[in-house]
Backbone bond lengths (Angstrom), bond angles and torsions (degrees), N, CA, C in turn:
res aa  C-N    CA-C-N  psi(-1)  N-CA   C-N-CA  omega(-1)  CA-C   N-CA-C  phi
1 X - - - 1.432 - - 1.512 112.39 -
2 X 1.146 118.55 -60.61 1.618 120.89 -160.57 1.656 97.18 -93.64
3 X 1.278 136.86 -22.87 1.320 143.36 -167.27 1.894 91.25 -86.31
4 X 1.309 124.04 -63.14 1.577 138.29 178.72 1.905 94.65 -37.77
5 X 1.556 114.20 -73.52 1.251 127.56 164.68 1.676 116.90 -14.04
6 X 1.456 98.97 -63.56 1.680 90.46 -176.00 1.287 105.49 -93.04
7 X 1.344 137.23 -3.82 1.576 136.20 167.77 1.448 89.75 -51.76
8 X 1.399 110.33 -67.89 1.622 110.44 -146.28 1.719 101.76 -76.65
9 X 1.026 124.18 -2.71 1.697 132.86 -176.96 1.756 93.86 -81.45
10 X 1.209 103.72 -60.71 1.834 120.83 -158.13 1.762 83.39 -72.28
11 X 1.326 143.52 -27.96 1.563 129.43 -173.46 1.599 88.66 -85.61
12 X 1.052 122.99 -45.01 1.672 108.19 -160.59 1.911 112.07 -81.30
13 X 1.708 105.72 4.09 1.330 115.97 -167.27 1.946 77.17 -105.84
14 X 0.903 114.20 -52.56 1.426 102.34 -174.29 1.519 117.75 -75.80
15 X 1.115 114.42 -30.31 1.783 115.07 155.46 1.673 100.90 -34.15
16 X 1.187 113.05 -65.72 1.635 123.35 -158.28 1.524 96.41 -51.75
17 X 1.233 109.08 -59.92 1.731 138.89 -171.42 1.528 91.48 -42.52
18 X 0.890 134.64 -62.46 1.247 123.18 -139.62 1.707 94.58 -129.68
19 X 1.234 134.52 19.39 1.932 142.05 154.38 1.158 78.83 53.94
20 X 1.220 127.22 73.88 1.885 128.22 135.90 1.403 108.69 -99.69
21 X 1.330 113.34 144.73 1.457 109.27 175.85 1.691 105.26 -87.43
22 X 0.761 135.07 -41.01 0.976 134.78 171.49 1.882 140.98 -126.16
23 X 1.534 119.23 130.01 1.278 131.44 -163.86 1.465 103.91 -37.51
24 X 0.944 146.45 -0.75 1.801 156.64 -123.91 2.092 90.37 -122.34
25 X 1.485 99.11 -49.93 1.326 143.50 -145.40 1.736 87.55 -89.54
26 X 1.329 135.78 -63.69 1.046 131.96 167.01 2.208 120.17 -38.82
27 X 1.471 80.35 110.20 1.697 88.36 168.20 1.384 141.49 -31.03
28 X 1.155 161.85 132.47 1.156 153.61 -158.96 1.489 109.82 -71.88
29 X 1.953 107.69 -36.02 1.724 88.14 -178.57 1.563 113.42 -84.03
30 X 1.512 116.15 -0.75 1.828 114.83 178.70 1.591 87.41 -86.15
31 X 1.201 123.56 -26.32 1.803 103.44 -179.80 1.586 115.72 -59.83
32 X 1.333 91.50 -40.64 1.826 114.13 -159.78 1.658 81.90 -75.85
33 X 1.335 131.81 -55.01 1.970 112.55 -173.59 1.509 85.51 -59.56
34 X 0.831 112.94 -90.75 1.336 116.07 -155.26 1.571 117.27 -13.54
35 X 1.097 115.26 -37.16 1.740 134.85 173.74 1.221 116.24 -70.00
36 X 1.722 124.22 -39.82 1.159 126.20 178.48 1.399 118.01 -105.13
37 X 1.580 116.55 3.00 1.407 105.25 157.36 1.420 110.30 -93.70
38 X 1.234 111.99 -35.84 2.140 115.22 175.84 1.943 86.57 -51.10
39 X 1.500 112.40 -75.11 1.842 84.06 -162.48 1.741 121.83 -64.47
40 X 1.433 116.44 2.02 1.471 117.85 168.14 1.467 111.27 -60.24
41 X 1.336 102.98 -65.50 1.582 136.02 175.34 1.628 117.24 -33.55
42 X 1.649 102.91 -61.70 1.857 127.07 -179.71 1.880 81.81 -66.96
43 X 0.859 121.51 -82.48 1.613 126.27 -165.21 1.349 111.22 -12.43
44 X 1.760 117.10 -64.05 0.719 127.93 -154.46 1.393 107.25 -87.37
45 X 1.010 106.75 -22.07 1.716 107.87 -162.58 1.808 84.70 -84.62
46 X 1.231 122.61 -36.15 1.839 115.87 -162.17 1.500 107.73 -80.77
47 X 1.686 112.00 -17.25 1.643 118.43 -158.97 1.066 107.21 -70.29
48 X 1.201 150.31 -25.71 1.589 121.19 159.92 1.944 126.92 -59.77
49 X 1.517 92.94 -10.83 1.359 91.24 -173.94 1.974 101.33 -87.06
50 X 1.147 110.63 -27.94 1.749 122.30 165.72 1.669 115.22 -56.38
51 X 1.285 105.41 -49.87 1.542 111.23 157.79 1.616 121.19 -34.95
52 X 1.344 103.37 -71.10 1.418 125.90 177.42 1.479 112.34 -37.29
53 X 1.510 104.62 -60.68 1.662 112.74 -164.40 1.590 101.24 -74.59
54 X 1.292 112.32 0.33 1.691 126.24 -166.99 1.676 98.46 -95.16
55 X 1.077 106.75 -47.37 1.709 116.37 -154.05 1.633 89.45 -88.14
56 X 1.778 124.46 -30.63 1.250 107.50 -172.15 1.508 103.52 -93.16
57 X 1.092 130.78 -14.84 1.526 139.32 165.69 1.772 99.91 -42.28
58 X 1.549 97.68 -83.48 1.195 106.05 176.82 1.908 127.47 -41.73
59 X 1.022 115.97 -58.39 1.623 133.96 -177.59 1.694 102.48 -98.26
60 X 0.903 160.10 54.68 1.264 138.99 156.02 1.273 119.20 -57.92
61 X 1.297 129.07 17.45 1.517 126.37 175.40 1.763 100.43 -88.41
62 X 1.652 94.28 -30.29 1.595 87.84 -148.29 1.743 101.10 -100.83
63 X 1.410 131.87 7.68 1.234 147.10 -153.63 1.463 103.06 -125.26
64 X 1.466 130.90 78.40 1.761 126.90 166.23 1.465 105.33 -29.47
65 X 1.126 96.92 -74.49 1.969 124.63 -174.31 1.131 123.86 -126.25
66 X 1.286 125.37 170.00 1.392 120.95 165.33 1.877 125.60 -65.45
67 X 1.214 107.82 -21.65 1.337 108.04 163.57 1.429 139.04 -76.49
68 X 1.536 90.50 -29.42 1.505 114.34 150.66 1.536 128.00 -64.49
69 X 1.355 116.27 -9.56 1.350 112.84 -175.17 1.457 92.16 -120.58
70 X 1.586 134.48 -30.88 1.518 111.41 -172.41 2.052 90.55 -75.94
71 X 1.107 120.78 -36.70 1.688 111.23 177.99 1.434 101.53 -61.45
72 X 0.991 140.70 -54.86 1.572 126.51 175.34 1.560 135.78 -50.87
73 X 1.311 89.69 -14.14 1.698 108.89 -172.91 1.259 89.79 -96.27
74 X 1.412 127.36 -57.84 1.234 131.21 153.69 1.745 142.22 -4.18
75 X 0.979 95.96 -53.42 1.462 129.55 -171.79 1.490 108.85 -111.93
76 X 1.545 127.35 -21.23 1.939 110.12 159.30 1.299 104.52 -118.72
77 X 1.268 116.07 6.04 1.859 105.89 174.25 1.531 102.48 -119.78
78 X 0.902 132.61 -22.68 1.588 140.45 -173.30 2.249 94.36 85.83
79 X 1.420 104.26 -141.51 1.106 98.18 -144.65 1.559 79.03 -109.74
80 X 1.647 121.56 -6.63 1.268 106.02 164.86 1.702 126.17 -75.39
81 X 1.732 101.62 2.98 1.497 104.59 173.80 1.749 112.20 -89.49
82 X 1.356 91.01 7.25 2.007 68.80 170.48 1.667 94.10 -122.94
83 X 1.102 126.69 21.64 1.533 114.52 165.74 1.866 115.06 -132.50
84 X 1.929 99.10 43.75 0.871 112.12 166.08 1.504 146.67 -44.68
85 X 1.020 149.77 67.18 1.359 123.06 -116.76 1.709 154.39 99.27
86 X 0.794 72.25 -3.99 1.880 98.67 -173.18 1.106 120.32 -91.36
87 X 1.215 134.23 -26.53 1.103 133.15 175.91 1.639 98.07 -71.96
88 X 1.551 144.45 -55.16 1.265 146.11 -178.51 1.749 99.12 -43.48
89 X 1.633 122.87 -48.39 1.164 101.79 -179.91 1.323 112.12 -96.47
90 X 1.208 134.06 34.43 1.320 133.38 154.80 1.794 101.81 -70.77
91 X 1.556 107.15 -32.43 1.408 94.89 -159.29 1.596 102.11 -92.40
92 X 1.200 123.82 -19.39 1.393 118.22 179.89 1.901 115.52 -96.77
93 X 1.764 97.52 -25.24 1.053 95.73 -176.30 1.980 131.33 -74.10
94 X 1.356 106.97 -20.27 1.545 113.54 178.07 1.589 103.19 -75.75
95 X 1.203 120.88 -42.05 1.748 131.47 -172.06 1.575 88.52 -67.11
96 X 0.910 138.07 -68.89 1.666 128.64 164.75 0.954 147.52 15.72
97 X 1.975 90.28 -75.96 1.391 119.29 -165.52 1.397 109.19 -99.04
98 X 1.691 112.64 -17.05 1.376 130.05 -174.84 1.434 90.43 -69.50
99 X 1.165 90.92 -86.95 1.939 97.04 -176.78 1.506 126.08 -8.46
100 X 1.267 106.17 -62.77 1.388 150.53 -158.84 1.521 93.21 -64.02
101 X 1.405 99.72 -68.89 2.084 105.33 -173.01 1.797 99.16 -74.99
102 X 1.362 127.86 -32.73 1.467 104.23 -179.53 1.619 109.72 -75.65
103 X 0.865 109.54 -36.17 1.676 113.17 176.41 1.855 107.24 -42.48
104 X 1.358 87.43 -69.36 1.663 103.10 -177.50 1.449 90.45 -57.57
105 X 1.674 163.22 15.02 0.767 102.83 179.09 1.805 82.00 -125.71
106 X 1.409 112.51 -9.80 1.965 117.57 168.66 1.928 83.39 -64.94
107 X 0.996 115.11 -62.17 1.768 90.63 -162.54 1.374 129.78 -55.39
108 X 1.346 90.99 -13.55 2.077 96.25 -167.94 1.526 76.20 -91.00
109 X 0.975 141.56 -81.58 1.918 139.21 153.91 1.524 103.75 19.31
110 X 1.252 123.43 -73.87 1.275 137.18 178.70 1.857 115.54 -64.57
111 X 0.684 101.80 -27.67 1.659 92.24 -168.78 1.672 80.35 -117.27
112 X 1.002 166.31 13.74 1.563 146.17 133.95 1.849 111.04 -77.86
113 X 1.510 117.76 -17.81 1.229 131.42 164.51 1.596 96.69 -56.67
114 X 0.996 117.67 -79.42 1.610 130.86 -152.84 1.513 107.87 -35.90
């Protein structure tokens, strides 16, 4: 949702950027940033909520709710306990999402051609 969101924000900011008429027209490596800063960006901004669904997976004894567990994480890890981890998917996660959204976007390209 929010990663797709800034893909298609960061293509229509670089459309502008660079007077292409059309997304078609944009290069493969401004697709691929564009892809891996939206899932840097979505990643980071959602990763405490991945934490959460992580810690209540694991512990459901000790988790009421989810509000109860990002304030608890909160309150014995400080604010470095909900971005546990993140840096590892910083490195797998933009190469990912890049891939992933330029691909999807030559095929939807390709099969509206046909």
């Amino acid at each position: 949702g929010v990663s797709f969101c800034l893909f298609e924000t960061f293509k229509a900011r670089l459309k502008a950027w660079h007077s292409v008429e059309t997304e078609g027209d944009l290069g493969v490596a401004w697709r691929l940033s564009a892809g891996a800063v939206a899932g840097l960006l979505a990643q980071s901004a959602t990763y405490p909520l991945d934490i959460v669904r992580r810690r209540m997976q694991v512990h459901p004894e000790i988790y009421r709710h989810e509000a109860h567990a990002l304030a608890s994480i909160l309150r014995q890890e400080g604010l470095r306990g909900w971005y546990k981890g993140l840096s590892m998917n910083w490195i797998k996660g933009p190469v990912a999402v890049g891939i992933s959204f330029t691909v999807n976007d030559f095929l939807r390209d390709f099969v509206a051609n046909l």
